[in-house]
C-alpha positions, -999 to 999 in steps of 0.1 A, spaced: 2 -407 580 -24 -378 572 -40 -387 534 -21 -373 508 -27 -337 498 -24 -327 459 -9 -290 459 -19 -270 428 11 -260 408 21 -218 414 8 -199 394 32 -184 369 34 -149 374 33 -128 335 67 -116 340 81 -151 345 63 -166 315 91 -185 292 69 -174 262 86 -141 263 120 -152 269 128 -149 232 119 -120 229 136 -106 258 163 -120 245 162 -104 212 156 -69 224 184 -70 250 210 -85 222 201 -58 198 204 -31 223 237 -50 229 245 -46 189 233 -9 196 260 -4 220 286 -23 206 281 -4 175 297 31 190 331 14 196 333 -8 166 322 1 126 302 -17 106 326 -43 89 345 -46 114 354 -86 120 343 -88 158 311 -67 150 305 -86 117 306 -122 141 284 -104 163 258 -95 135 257 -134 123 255 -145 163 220 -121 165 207 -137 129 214 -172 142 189 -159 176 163 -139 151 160 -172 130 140 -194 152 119 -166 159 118 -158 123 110 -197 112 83 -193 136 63 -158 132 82 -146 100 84 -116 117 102 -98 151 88 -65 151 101 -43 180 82 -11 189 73 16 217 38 32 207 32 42 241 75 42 255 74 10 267 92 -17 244 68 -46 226 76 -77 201 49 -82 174 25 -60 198 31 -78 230 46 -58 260 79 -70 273 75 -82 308 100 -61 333 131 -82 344 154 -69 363 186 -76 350 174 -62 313 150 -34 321 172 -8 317 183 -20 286 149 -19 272 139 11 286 171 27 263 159 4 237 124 21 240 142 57 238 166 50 214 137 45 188 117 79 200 151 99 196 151 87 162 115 92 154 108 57 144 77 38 160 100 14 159 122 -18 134 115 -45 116 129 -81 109 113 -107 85 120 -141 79 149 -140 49 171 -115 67 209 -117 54 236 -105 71 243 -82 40 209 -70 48 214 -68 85 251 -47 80 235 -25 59 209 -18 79 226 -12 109 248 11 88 218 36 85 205 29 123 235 30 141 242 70 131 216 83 148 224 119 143 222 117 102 192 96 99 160 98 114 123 94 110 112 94 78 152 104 60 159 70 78 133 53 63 139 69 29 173 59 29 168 25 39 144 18 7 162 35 -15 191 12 -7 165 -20 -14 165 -31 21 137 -57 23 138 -79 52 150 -56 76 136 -16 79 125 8 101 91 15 113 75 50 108 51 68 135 19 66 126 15 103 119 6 103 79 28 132 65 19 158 43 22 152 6 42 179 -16 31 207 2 -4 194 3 -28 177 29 -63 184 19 -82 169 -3 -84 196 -31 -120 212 -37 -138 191 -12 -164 200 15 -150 195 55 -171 167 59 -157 148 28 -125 157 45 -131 141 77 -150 111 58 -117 99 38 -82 87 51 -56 109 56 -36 85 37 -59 94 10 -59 124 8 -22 130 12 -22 105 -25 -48 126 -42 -34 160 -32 -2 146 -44 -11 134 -78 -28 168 -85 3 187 -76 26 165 -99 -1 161 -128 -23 195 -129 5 217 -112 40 226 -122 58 202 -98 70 175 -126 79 208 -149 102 221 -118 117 188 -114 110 159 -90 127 139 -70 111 102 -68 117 96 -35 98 123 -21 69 106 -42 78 73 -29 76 89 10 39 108 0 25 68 -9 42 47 17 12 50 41 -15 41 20 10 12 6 17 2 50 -21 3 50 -29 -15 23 1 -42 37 -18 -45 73 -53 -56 57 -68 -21 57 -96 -21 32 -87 5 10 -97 -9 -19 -133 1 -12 -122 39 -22 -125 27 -61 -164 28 -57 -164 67 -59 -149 68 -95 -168 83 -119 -173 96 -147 -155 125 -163 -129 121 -136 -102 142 -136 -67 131 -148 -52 131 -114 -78 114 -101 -76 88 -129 -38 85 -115 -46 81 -76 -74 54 -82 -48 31 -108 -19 39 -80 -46 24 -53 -53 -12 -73 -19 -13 -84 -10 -15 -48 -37 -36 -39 -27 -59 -69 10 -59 -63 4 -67 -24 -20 -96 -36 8 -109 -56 37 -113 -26 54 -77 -37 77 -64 -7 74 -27 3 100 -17 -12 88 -32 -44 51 -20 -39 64 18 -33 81 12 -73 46 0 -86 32 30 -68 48 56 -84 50 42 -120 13 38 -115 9 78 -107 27 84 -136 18 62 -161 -1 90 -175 23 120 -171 26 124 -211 -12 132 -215 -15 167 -233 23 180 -220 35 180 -256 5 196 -271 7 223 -240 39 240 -247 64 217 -217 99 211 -225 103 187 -251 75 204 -277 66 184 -304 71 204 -336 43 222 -356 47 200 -392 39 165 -375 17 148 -354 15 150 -315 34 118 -305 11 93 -285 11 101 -249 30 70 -242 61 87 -254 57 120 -243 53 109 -209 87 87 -212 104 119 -223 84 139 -193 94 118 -165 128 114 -183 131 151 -180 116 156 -145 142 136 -126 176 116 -123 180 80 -140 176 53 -117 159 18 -111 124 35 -97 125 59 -125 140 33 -155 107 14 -144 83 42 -146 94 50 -180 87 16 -190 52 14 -176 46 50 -194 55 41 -223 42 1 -223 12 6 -207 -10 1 -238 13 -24 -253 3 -65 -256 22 -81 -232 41 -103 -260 52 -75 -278 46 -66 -319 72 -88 -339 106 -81 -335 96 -57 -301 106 -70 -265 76 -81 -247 66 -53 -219 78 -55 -186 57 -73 -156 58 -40 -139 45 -17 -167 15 -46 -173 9 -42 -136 2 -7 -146 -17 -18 -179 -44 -41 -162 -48 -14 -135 -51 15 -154 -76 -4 -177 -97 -10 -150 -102 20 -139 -109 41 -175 -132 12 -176 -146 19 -150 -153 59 -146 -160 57 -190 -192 71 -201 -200 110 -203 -239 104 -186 -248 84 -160 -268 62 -186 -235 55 -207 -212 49 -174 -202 10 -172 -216 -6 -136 -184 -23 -120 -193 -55 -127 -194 -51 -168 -155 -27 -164 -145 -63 -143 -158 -84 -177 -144 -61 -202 -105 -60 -192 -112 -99 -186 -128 -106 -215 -118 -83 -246 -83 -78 -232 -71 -102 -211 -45 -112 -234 -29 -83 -232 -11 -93 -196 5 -121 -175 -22 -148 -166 -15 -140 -133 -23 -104 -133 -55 -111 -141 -60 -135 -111 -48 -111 -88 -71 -87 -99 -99 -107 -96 -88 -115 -61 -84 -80 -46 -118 -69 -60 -138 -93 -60 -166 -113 -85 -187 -79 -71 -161 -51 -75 -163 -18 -51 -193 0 -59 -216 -25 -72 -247 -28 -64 -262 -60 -58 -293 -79 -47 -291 -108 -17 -315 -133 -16 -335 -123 15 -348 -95 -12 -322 -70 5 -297 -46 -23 -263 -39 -8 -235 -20 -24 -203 -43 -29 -173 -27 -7 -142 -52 -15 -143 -90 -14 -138 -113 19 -100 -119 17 -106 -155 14 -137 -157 -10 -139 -137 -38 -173 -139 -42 -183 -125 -14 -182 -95 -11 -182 -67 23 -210 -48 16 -226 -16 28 -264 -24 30 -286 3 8 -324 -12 12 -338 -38 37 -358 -71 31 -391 -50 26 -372 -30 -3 -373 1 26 -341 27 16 -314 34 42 -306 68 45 -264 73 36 -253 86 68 -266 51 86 -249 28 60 -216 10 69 -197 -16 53 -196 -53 69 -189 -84 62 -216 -104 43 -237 -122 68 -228 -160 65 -265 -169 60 -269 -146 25 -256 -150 -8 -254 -124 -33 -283 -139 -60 -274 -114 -90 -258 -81 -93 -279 -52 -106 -277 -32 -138 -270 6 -132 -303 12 -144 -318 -6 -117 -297 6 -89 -317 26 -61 -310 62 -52 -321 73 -20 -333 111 -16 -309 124 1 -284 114 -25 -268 136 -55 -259 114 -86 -225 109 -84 -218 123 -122 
């Protein structure tokens, strides 16, 4: 007998690796719900059993990833961004799977872990009638019925806010240097708060559609928080809106808010304001000549009241306009304000705080707008709003300039996710106190061997030549 030979096990061929045979489970069964859908309704006993036999297969996937995220980017069918390996007995399912989502504009859905089956008949109530709702009306329709755990992905194309896509009064190179997401929120809130839009009537939704790519942004770990460091002063008042709508979503996301809940705080934060100098200007709703102008906190109530249709998004933004210089407990005998409209508050603090100051000389750094609204104010809101603040900018807040203790000054860009006190920054002079020139700066993570010693006073923050003062 020949001595014995060890073979090597096979090699497992990709296609064949059991890892994906969740997944292809779960695409194939949906497409089977897809199917399955165009003989029976939604309700329907046999397709209801059929719904609560797919949640049963999502949930270990679910318990597991807390998320089954089908798409197509490129036509061919993923889960969580992994492409499905072919198998011949369920390609061509996938492959309709794969069209079905670019026949109804979507990049693709979305399940996460908490998915009812009210949620999942309702959802397939929208998807299944592909030739009412599509893209973005899809979408719309599946927030505005509250759907959470179960939604529709849009293509990654941002869309163009309220007529508008530029960013108003800005050179091309700005343009270019800014997010489209961005600019599609700041061309927005100038339409609704210097233009006539609000006075014409509004419809929140369309609002709601202009922010939801800066709020799916903000949701997948882009950093736009680091757009606060170009307040300044003598901002204008649609300006002042976009920046609070910014850290209010950055704030809500910090605190565990769903999309759907994020794109509510989004709006009421770009509206908070909408009462400033509309009574005084001649708008609907005119405050007479023999009295006083009533605070902006009402008129705006009475704008937005005006502008649109009563509902849950719009019952909310009247609250945070008219609450959103209120103490959180309320004057005796008053309800306390809500947690949304002190969202607003701590937001929309920050910011004035931050861009106050008519000369440069008067205009607080944004370390000292960080310590006022936690200082002076803080009891105005929820313990926790303060926290989460903290957290999404940082001990060193966008814009701040600071000095590490190799001798180098960086500017502050947004905190490390997981230590506020370190911030990302966007280095402005090296070791031998040598200025970098703008167009060579770029924001990175602090290096794990320096430490942020103390953060400079605006008078002492360097300006290199090339540079305008910012106000």
């Amino acid at each position: 007998m020949g001595p014995h030979v060890t073979r090597p096990n096979p090699i497992l061929h990709p296609d064949d690796d059991p890892r994906f045979e969740i997944a292809l489970q779960l695409a194939s069964r949906f497409w089977a719900l897809v199917k399955s859908g165009r003989a029976y309704s939604v309700g329907n006993a046999t397709y209801t059993s059929q719904l609560e036999n797919y949640i049963g297969l999502l949930s270990s996937a679910l318990d597991t990833d807390g998320v089954v995220r089908f798409s197509a980017p490129e036509g061919e069918l993923c889960m969580n961004g992994d492409h499905l390996p072919n198998r011949a007995n369920m390609q061509r399912g996938l492959e309709a799977l794969a069209q079905e989502f670019a026949a109804r504009t979507l990049e693709g859905i979305e399940f996460t872990r908490g998915l009812s089956l009210g949620e999942l008949e309702t959802f397939m109530s929208y998807f299944l009638p592909g030739e009412r709702w599509k893209g973005a009306e899809l979408i719309a329709a599946c927030d505005d019925a509250g759907l959470v755990h179960a939604r529709a992905l849009p293509i990654r194309i941002p869309t163009e806010p309220l007529g508008a896509g530029a960013l108003p009064d800005a050179s091309s190179e700005a343009v270019l240097s800014v997010p489209a997401s961005w600019r599609a929120v700041l061309a927005g809130a100038r339409a609704l708060l210097e233009g006539d839009a609000m006075d014409q009537g509004i419809e929140l939704r369309h609002v709601k559609r202009m922010l939801r790519p800066l709020i799916d942004e903000v949701l997948a770990g882009e950093r736009r928080i680091a757009l606060l460091a170009q307040v300044t002063p003598r901002g204008t008042a649609w300006s002042h809106a976009a920046y609070t709508a910014l850290l209010a979503v950055c704030v809500g996301a910090r605190l565990g808010l769903s999309r759907h809940d994020l794109a509510d705080v989004a709006v009421a934060a770009l509206l908070h304001d909408a009462g400033h100098g509309w009574g005084e200007s001649g708008g609907p709703e005119m405050v007479e000549e023999h009295r006083e102008p009533a605070p902006h906190t009402r008129e705006g109530l009475r704008r937005v009241a005006w502008s649109t249709t009563l509902n849950a998004t719009s019952h909310g933004v009247m609250r945070a306009a008219l609450e959103h210089h209120d103490q959180a407990t309320g004057a005796a005998g008053t309800p306390p304000s809500s947690l949304l409209s002190q969202l607003v508050s701590i937001c929309d603090a920050y910011v004035t705080m931050l861009s106050r100051g008519d000369t440069l000389e008067a205009w607080l750094s944004p370390n000292s707008a960080l310590v006022r609204v936690l200082g002076p104010l803080h009891e105005r809101w929820h313990p926790a709003l303060a926290v989460a603040l903290v957290r999404v900018l940082g001990v060193h807040p966008p814009g701040q300039y600071v000095e590490l203790d190799d001798g180098s000054i960086g500017r502050a860009m947004g905190p490390d996710a997981d230590d506020p006190e370190r911030p990302w920054i966007e280095q402005v002079s090296d070791a031998r106190g040598l200025l970098i020139a703008p167009a060579q700066r770029s924001a990175t993570a602090l290096p794990t061997q320096l430490y942020v010693t103390r953060p400079l006073a605006r008078a002492e923050w360097p300006h290199h030549p090339s540079e305008r003062p910012a106000a």
